[in-house]
N, C-alpha and C positions, 0 to 999 in steps of 0.2 A: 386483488385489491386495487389492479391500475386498469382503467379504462381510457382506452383509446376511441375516440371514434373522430372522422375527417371531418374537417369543416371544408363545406361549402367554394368555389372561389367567388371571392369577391365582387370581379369585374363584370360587366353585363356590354361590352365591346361588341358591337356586332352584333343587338339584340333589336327585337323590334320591340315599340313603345307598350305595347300590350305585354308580351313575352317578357318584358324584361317586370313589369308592375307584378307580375305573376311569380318573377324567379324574386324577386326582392323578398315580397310575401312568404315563400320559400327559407329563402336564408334566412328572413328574422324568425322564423317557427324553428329550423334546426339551430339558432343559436341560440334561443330559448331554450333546445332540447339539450345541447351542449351542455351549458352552464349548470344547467339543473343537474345534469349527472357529474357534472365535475365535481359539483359542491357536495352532491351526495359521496362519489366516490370518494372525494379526500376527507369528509367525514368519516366512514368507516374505514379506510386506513391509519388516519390519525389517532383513532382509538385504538383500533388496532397492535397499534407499533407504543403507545402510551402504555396498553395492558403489557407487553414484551420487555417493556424497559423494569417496570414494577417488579414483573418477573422477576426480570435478571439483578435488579437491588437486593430481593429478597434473598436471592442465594447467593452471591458476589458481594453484596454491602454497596453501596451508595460512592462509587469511583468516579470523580472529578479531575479534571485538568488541576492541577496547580498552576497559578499564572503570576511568570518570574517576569521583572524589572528590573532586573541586572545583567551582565554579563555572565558565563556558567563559569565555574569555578569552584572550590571546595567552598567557600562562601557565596551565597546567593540572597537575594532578594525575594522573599514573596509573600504575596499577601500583606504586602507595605511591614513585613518584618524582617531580617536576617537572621537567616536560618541554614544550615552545615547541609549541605548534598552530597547524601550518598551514594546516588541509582545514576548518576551519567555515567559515559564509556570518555570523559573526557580526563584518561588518566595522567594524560605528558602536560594538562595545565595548558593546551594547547588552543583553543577556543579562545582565549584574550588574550595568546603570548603577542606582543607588541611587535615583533617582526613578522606572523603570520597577517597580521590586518595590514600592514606597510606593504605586504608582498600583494595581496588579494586588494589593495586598493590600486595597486599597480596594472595588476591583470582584468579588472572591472573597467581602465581607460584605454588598454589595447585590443580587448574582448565583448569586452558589455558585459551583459549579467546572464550567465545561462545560457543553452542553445536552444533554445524554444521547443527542443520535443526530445527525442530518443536519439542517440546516436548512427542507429542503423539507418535511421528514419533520413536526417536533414544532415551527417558526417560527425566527424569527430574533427574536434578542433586539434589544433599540432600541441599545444600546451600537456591535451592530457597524453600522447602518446608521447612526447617529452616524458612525461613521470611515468606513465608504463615500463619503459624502457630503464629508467634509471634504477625506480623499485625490483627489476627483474635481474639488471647488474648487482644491486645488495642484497641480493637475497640470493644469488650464482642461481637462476632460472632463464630458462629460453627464453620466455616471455610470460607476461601477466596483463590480467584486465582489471579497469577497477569495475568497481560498484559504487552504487550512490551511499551505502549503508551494509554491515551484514548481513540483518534482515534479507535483502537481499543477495545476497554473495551466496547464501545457504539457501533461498530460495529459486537459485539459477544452476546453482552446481551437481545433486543430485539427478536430474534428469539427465543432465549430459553424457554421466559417466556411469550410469548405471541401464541395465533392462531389465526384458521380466526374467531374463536367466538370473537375477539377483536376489539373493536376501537380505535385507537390512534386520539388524535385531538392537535397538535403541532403547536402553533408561528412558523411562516416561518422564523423567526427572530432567530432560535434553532440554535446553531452551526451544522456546516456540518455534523460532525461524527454522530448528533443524527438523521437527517435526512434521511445520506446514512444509517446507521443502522436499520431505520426502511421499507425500500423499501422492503426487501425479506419477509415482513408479510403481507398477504391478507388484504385487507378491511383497507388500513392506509390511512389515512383522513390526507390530510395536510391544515390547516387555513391559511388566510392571519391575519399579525399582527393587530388585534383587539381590541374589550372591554370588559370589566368582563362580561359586563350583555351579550354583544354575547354569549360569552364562556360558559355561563350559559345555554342560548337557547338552544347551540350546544350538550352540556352533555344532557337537558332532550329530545332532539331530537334521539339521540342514543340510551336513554335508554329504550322508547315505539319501535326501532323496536325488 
C-alpha cells in the first residue's frame, strides 16, 4: 500500500541550455508521474486502514481517548465533567502531590526537559543514577535501572534473562506488557487461563523434555 518512487534532482548546475530545456521537461513529466501515484497510492491505503478500523469497532466496540483537563487524581476532569478514575497506576496520589511538582520544577531549571533521545544513545544524566542508586539502597539490591513505564520494564526484562533453553508458561489472563515481552523468546508457551493441578502437569511436562 506505500509507494515509493525518487524524484528527480532539482538542480540543472552545469547543464547546457538545450540539456537542461530537455531535463526540466523531464522533471515536470515524472512529477506529474509522482503525484499522480501518490494521490492514487494514499487513496487506496486510506481505504484501506478506514476498512481495518471498522473492522476492529466491530469486534473491540468503538475505543476513544478520553480527554482529561485536570490534574490525574481519584477525581478527574473529562469531557468538561467530574468523573472518579479508576484505571491510572497513580496509586501514592503522586502525580499532583505538591512537593513532586516543587521538586520536577526545580530539576526542569538545572536539567531542561528530557534528554532528547535514549540514554544509551546521548548518556544518562547524574539525577537519574542518583535515584538508581538510592532505589537499589531501599530495596537492599546491587543495583537497578529505571524505565520510562512498566510497559516497558516487562518489555526489556524477558529477553535478557531468558533463552531458547527456556520455557515460559503464562495465564493469558497476564497483562499485555508481560505477554508482548515475552514474544521475542524462543520456545514461549502461552496457557489458557487454567487450574493449579493443570499448571502443575504443565511445569512436569517441560521439565522431562
Amino acid at each position: 500500500f506505500f509507494l515509493m518512487l525518487r524524484r528527480p534532482p532539482r538542480s540543472t548546475q552545469g547543464v547546457s541550455s538545450a540539456a537542461s530545456d530537455v531535463y526540466k521537461r523531464q522533471v515536470v513529466s515524472t512529477q506529474s508521474t509522482w503525484d499522480s501515484a501518490m494521490e492514487n497510492g494514499n487513496a487506496k491505503a486510506k481505504e484501506h486502514f478506514k476498512q481495518m478500523l471498522e473492522d476492529i469497532k466491530k469486534i473491540k466496540g468503538n475505543i476513544s481517548e478520553r480527554i482529561i483537563s485536570s490534574p490525574q487524581g481519584a477525581e478527574i476532569v473529562s469531557n468538561k465533567r467530574p468523573v472518579l478514575n479508576f484505571s491510572a497506576n497513580n496509586y501514592l496520589g503522586l502525580c499532583n502531590h505538591p512537593k513532586v511538582k516543587e521538586e520536577a520544577a526545580k530539576v526542569m531549571q538545572s536539567h531542561g526537559f528530557g534528554m532528547g533521545s535514549v540514554r544509551f544513545i546521548c548518556g544518562t544524566q547524574d539525577i537519574h543514577k542518583k535515584l538508581e542508586k538510592e532505589l537499589a539502597d531501599f530495596t537492599a539490591t546491587e543495583d537497578c535501572i529505571l524505565f520510562s513505564s512498566c510497559f516497558d520494564a516487562n518489555g526489556g526484562v524477558f529477553e535478557c534473562l531468558l533463552s531458547d533453553k527456556d520455557a515460559i508458561i503464562s495465564d493469558q489472563l497476564n497483562h499485555a506488557s508481560i505477554i508482548d515481552g515475552m514474544r521475542p523468546v524462543s520456545y514461549t508457551h502461552l496457557r489458557a487461563h487454567e487450574t493449579r493441578e493443570d499448571l502443575v502437569c504443565r511445569l512436569l511436562l517441560e521439565k522431562k523434555k
